[in-house]
C-alpha positions in Angstrom: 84.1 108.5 61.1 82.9 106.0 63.3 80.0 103.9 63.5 78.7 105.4 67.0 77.1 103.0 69.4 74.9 104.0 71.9 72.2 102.2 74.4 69.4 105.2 74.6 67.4 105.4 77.8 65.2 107.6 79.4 67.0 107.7 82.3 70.3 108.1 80.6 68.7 111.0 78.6 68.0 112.9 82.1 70.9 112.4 84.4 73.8 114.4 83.0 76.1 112.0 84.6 75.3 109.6 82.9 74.7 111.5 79.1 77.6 113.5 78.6 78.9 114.6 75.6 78.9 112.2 72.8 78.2 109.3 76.0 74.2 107.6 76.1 75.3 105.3 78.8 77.3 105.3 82.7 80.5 103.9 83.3 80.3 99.9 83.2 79.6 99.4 86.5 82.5 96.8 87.5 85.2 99.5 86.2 83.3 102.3 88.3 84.1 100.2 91.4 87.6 100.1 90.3 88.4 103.4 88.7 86.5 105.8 91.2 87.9 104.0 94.4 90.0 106.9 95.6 86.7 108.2 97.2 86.5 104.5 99.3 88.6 103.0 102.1 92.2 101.9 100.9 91.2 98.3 101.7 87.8 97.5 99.7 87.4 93.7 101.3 86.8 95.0 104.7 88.1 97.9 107.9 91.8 97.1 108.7 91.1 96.6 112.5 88.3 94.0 111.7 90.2 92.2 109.3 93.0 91.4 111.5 91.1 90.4 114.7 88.7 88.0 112.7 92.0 86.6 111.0 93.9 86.4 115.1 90.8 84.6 116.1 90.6 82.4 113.6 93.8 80.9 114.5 93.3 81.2 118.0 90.2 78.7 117.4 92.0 76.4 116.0 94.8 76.6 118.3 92.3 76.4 121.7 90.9 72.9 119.4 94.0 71.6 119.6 95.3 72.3 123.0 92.0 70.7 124.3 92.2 67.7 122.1 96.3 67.3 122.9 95.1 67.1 127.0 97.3 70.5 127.3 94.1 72.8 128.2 91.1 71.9 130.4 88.4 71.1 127.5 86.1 73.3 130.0 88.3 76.7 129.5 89.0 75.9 125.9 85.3 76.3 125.7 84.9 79.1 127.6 87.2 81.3 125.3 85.8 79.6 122.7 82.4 80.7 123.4 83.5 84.2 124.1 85.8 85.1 121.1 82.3 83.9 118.5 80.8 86.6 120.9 83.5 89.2 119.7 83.4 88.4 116.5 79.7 88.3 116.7 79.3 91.6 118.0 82.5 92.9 114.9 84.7 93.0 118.0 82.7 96.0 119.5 84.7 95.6 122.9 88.4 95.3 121.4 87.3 98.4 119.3 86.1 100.6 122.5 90.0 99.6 124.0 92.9 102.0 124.2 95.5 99.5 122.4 98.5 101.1 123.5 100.8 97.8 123.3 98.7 97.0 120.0 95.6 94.8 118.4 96.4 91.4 119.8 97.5 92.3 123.6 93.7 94.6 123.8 92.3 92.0 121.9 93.9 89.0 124.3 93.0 91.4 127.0 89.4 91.3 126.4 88.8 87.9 127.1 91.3 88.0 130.1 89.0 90.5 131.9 86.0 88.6 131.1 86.9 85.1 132.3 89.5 85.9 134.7 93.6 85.0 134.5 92.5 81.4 134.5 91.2 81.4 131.6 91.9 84.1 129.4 95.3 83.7 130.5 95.8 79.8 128.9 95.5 80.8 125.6 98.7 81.7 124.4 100.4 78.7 125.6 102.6 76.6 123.3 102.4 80.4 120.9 103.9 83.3 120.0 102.8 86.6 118.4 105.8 85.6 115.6 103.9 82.4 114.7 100.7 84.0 115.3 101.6 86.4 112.7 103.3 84.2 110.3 100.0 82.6 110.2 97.6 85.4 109.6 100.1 86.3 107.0 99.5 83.3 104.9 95.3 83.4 105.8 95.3 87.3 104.4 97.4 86.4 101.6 94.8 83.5 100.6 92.3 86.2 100.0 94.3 88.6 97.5 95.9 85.7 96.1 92.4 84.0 95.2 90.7 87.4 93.6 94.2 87.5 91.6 93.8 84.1 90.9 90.2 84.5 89.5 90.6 87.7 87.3 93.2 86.1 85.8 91.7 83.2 84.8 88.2 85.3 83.4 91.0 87.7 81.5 92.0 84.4 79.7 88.7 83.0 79.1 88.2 86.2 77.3 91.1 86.5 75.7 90.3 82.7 74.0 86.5 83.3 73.3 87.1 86.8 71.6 90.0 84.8 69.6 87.8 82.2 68.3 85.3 84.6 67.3 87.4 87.1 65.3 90.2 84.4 64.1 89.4 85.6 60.7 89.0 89.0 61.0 93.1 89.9 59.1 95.0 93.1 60.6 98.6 94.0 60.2 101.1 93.0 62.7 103.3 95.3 64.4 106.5 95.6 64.8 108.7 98.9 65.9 105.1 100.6 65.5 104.9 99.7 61.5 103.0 97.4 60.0 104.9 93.9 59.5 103.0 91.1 58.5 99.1 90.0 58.2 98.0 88.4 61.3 94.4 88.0 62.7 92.9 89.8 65.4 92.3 86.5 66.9 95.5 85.5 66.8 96.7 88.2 68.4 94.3 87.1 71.0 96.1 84.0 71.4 99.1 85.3 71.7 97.9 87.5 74.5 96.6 84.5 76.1 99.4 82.5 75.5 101.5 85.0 78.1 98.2 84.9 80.6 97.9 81.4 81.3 101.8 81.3 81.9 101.3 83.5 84.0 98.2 82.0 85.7 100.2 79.2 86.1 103.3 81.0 88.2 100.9 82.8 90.7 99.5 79.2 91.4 102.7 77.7 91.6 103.7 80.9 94.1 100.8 80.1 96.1 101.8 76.5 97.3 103.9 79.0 99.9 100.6 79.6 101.4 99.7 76.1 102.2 102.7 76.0 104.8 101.4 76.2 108.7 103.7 78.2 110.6 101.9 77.8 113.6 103.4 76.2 116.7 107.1 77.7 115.3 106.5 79.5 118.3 109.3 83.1 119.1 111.6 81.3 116.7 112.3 77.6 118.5 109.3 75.9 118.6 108.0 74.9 122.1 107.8 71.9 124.9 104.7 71.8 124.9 103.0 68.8 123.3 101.3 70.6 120.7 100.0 69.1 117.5 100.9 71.2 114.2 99.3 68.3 111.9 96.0 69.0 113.8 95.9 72.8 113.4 97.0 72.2 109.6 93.9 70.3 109.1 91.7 72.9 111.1 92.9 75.6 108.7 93.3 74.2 105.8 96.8 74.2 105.1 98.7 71.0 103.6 101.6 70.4 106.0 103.3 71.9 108.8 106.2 74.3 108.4 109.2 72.0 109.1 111.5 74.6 110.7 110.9 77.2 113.5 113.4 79.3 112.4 112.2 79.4 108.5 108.8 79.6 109.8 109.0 82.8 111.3 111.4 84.5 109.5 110.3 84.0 106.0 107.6 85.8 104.0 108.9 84.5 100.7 105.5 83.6 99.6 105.2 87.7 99.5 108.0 88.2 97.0 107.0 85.3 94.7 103.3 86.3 94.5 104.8 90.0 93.7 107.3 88.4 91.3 104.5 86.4 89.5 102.2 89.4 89.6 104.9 91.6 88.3 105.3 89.4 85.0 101.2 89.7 84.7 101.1 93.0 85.1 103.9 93.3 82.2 101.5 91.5 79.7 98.7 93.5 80.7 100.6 96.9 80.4 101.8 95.9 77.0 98.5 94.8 76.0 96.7 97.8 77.4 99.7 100.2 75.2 98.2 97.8 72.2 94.5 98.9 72.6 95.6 103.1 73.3 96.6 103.1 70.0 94.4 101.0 68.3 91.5 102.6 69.8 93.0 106.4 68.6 90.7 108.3 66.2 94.0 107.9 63.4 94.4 104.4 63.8 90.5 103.1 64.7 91.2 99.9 64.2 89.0 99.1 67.3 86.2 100.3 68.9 85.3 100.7 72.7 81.8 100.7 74.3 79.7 103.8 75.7 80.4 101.9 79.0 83.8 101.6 78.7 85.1 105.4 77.5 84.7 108.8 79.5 83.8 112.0 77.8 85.1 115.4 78.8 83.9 117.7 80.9 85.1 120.7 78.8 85.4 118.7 74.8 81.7 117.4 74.0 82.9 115.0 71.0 85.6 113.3 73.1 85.4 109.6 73.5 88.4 109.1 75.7 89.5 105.4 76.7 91.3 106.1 80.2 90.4 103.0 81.4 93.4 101.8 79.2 95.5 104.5 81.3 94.5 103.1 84.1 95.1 99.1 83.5 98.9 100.7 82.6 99.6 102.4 85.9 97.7 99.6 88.0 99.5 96.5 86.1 103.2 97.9 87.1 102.0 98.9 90.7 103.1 95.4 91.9 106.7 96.3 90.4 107.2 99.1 93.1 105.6 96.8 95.8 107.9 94.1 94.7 111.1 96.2 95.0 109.8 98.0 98.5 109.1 94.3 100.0 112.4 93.2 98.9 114.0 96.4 100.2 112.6 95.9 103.6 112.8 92.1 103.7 116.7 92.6 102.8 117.5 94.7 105.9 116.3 91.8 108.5 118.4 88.9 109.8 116.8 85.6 108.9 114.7 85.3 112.3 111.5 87.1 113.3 112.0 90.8 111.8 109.0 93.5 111.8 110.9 94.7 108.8 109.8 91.2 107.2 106.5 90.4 108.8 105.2 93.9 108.9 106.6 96.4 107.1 107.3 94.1 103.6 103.7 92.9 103.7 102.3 96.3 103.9 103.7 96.8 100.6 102.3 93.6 99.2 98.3 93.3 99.3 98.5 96.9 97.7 100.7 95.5 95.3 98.6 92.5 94.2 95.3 94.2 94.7 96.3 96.9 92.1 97.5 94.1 89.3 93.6 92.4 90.1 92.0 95.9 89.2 94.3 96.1 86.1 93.5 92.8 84.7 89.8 93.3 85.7 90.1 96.0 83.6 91.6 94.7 80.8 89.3 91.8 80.8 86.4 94.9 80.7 87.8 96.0 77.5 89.0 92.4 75.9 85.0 91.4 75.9 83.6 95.4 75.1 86.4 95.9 72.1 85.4 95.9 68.4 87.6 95.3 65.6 86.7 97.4 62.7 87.3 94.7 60.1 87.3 96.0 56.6 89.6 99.0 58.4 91.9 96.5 59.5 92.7 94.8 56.4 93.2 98.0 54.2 95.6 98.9 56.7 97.3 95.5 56.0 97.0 96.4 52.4 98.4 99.7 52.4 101.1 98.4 55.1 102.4 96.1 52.5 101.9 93.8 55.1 102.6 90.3 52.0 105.8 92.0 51.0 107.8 88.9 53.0 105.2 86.6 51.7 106.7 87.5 48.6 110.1 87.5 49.2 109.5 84.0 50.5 107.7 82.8 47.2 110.6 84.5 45.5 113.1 82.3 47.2 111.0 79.1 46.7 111.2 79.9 42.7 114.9 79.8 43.3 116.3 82.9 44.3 118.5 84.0 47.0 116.7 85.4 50.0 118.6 89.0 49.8 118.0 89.0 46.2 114.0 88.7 46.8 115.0 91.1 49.6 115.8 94.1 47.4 113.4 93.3 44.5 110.3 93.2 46.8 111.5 96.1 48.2 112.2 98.3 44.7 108.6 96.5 44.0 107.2 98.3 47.6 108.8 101.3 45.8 107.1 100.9 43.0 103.9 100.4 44.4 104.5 103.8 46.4 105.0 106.0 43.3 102.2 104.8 41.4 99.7 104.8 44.1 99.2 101.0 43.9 99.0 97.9 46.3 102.1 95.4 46.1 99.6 93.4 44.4 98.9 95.7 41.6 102.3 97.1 41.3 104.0 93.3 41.2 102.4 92.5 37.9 105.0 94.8 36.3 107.6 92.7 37.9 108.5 90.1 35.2 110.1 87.9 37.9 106.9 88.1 40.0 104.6 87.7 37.3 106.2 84.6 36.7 105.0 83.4 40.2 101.5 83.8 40.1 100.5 80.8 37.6 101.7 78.9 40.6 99.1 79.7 43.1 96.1 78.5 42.0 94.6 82.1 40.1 91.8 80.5 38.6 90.3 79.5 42.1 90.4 82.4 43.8 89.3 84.4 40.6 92.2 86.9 39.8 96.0 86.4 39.1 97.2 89.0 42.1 94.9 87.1 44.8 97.6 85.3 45.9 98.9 88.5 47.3 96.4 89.9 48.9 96.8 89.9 53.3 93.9 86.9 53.4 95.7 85.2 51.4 98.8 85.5 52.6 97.3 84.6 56.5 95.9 81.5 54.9 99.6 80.1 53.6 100.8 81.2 57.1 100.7 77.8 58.2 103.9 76.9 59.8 106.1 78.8 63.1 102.7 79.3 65.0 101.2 81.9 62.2 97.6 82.0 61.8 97.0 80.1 59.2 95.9 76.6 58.4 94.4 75.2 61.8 97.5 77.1 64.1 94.4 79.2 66.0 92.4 76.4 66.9 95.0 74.4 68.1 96.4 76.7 70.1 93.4 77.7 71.5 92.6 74.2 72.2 95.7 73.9 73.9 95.4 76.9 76.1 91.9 76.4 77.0 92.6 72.9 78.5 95.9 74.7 80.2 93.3 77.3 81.7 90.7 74.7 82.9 93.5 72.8 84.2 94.7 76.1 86.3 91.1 76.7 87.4 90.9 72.8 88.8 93.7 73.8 91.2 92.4 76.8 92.1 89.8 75.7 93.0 90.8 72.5 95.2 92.6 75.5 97.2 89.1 77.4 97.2 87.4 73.8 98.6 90.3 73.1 100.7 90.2 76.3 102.5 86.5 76.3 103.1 86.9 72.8 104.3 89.2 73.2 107.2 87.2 76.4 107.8 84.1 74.1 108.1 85.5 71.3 110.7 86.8 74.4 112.6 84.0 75.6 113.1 83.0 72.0 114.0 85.1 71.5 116.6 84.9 74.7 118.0 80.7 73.9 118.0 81.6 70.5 119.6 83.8 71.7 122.5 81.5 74.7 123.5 78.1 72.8 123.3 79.8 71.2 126.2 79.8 74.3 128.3 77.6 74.3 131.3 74.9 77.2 131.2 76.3 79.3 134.3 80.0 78.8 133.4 82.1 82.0 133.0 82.0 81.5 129.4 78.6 82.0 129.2 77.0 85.8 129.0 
C-alpha cells in the first residue's frame, strides 16, 4: 500500500472541504483556479466589453499621435480626444457601457467622444482608418496576451520537466512500449524526453508569434489611404517591428491565428500523451508514482479514493486547441482573401479559447511534473520482473559472436525459462551455458556477483550510445535543452520589453500632446 502523505492542520481538520476522505489538505490552489472555472466568466483576464474598448483605444492613441505629428490633425483636437478617451478608460468606459450599441462597440464607443467634443473633433478621428485595419490591429494586441501566458507556462513546464530529470536521473523504471515493459530507462530520462518535445514546441509558438509583430494599421478598408499617414510611427508607438507591407494581406489575413493554433496543437499532443503516462502510472496496480494531497480529489461517496482527475483534465484541455484549430480554418476557408467577418471575427472567436485551454493544460501538467513521486524501489522490480535486460542480452549475445535472431530466440526460451521457475533473467541465465559464458566478461568481481551484469542498473549504465541513459547521455542532453530553453525565454522576453516599451512612449506622447491643452478647451471636463 502506499506510503500516505499528508500536511495536518487544524484548519484542514475542521473544514470538510478541505479534509475529505483520505484528503488532509485543499486543492493546490493554482489548479483550483483552473479546474473549478466553470463557475467564472468564460474570459478570466478581464469582461469582453472592457477588453475590446481599452484594446480600440489603444490604437486609436497611437493613431491621434501620429496624425498630429504627420501635420494631418490639428495638435489641439488630437489632444482633446486624447484627453477624453484616458477619461473613458479611466472611468472602465462607464459612458460607452450606459449606450445602446445597436451598430456595435466601436461606432457607441466613437460616438461617445463625438457628442462630447462636437463633429469637429470627435469626428477627425477616423481619418486615414478603417474599422478592417482597426480590427486587424486589436487582433494582433489580444493575441499578444494569450500568446505570452502560453508562452510562459510553457517555458515553467520545461524548467520542470529538466529539474525533476536531473534529480531522479538515477532512479531506473521500465520503458514502455505497446503498454509492456521494454527496456530500463530512468525516470529522469523520461523527463528529458518529455522535455525534449516541450522546448520544440516552445520554440514553434515563438517562431508563430513573429506574425504578431506585423502593424496592419493604416491598410485602411483594404487599399490603404491618401492620406500622409506614417505606419513606421505607429509601429514604434505599439510595439510592433515593421509595417504590414500590403493592404490587401493586411486585412485579410489572420494567419498568425492558425499558426499559434497549429503550434499549440503539437503542445497540446505532448502534454496529452504525457498526462495518459502519469494515469497509469499513478493507478493503485501500477503505483509507480505518487501524487500530492494537493494535487488528487477524493470522492464524495468512496472515502479511500485518491483520484488524480487533474490528469483528466490536462487530456481534454491539451486537445481543445485541435477543435479550435479546425473551426478557425473552417471559417477562415469560406472568405475571399479581403476583409471577411468570417476571418476577423468569427475564426478568432474560436482561437483565444483554443490557446487558453492548452495554457490551463500545461499549467496543469507542470502542477503534477514538480508534485509527482516516483516510488523507486517499485520501479525497478517492475523492471526486473519486466525482463526489461532481455535485449541487453541479446546484444552481448551478438557481441560474443552470434547472429542477432539466434540471441533472439535463446533470450527469449531463457525469458521462458525464467517464467516457469519463478526466477529473474538473471537467475534463470546462469543455466544457459551460452550465457554463462558471458559473464566473466563484465567485470563480476567489481560489482560483487556474476549475474550483476544483468541486472536493469546495470544494464542503464552500458546504455551509453543512441541517446539511452547511460554514461553522461542525461546531462548532456539536459545541458543542451536548458540552454535551448533559456535561449527561448531571451526572446520572449525581448517581445515582453518590446511591447511594454512602445506601450511606454505611447503613453508619452499621448502625455506630451495633451499637457498642451488649454484648461477651458472642450477636451477638458
Amino acid at each position: 500500500m502506499n506510503t500516505q502523505r499528508t500536511t495536518d492542520t487544524a484548519a484542514a481538520a475542521a473544514d470538510p472541504g478541505v479534509n475529505t476522505g483520505r484528503l488532509r489538505t485543499g486543492l493546490n490552489d493554482e489548479a483550483h483556479a483552473i479546474v473549478y472555472d466553470q463557475y467564472l466568466p468564460a474570459d478570466r483576464t478581464a469582461d469582453g466589453l472592457g477588453e475590446e474598448l481599452r484594446l480600440i483605444s489603444e490604437v486609436d492613441r497611437a493613431h491621434l499621435v501620429m496624425l498630429a505629428e504627420r501635420g494631418v490633425l490639428n495638435p489641439a483636437h488630437a489632444a482633446a480626444l486624447l484627453h477624453a478617451i484616458d477619461d473613458l478608460r479611466r472611468s472602465d468606459f462607464a459612458p460607452v457601457r450606459a449606450r445602446s450599441m445597436p451598430r456595435g462597440v466601436y461606432l457607441a464607443y466613437e460616438g461617445t467622444l463625438t457628442e462630447r467634443l462636437g463633429e469637429e473633433i470627435g469626428g477627425v478621428m477616423h481619418t486615414g482608418r478603417s474599422r478592417n485595419d482597426l480590427n486587424a490591429t486589436t487582433a494582433r494586441l489580444r493575441g499578444r496576451q494569450h500568446f505570452l501566458r502560453l508562452v510562459e507556462a510553457t517555458a515553467a513546464l520545461a524548467t520542470a520537466l529538466l529539474d525533476q530529470a536531473e534529480e531522479h536521473r538515477s532512479v531506473v523504471m521500465p520503458a514502455y512500449t505497446h503498454g509492456q515493459p521494454a527496456v530500463p530507462i530512468t525516470y529522469g530520462h523520461y523527463l528529458v524526453g518529455v522535455g525534449c518535445s516541450v522546448i520544440r514546441a516552445l520554440a514553434d509558438l515563438l517562431y508563430a508569434g513573429r506574425e504578431l509583430d506585423v502593424n496592419p494599421l493604416g491598410a485602411g478598408a483594404v487599399g490603404g489611404t491618401s492620406v500622409a499617414i506614417d505606419p513606421e510611427r505607429t509601429t514604434v508607438l505599439l510595439g510592433f517591428t515593421a509595417p504590414a507591407p500590403n493592404s490587401v494581406d493586411a486585412v485579410a489575413s489572420r494567419d498568425f491565428a492558425l499558426r499559434l493554433l497549429g503550434a499549440a496543437s503539437g503542445l497540446g499532443v505532448s502534454v496529452a500523451r504525457t498526462a495518459r503516462d502519469f494515469t497509469a502510472w499513478t493507478s493503485e496496480e501500477a503505483a509507480l508514482v505518487h501524487l500530492a494531497d494537493d494535487l488528487v480529489g477524493s470522492s464524495s461517496m468512496m472515502p479511500q479514493k485518491r483520484n488524480p482527475f487533474l490528469l483528466e483534465h490536462i487530456q481534454g484541455r491539451a486537445t481543445a486547441s485541435f477543435g479550435a484549430f479546425t473551426a478557425a480554418a473552417s471559417a477562415m476557408a469560406t472568405a475571399t482573401y479581403t476583409n471577411a467577418i468570417a476571418v476577423g471575427t468569427e475564426a478568432l472567436r474560436h482561437t483565444w479559447p483554443g490557446l487558453e485551454n492548452t495554457t490551463d493544460a500545461v499549467t496543469l501538467l507542470r502542477l503534477v511534473v514538480r508534485g509527482a513521486t516516483p516510488d523507486a524501489e517499485r520501479m525497478l522490480r517492475r523492471a526486473v520482473d519486466g525482463f526489461t535486460p532481455a535485449t541487453y542480452l541479446a546484444e552481448r549475445l551478438v557481441a560474443a559472436g552470434m547472429p542477432f535472431r539466434s540471441a533472439h530466440h535463446l533470450v527469449g526460451k531463457t525469458v521462458l525459462h525464467a517464467l516457469d521457475t519463478s526466477r529473474s533473467l538473471a537467475e534463470a541465465a546462469r543455466d544457459v551455458p551460452e550465457i554463462a559464458r558471458l559473464a566473466p566478461h563484465h567485470s563480476a568481481a567489481a560489482v560483487g556477483q556474476a549475474d550483476d551484469w544483468l541486472e536493469p542498473t546495470a544494464v542503464v549504465r552500458a546504455s551509453a550510445y543512441g541517446g539511452g541513459p547511460g554514461g553522461e547521455s542525461i546531462a548532456r542532453a539536459v545541458a543542451e535543452l536548458r540552454s535551448d530553453l533559456k535561449a527561448a525565454q531571451v526572446e520572449g522576453a525581448e517581445r515582453r520589453n518590446r511591447w511594454a516599451a512602445g506601450a511606454a512612449v505611447l503613453d508619452k506622447a499621448v502625455e506630451k500632446l495633451v499637457s498642451s491643452l488649454p484648461s477651458a478647451s472642450p477636451g477638458r471636463v
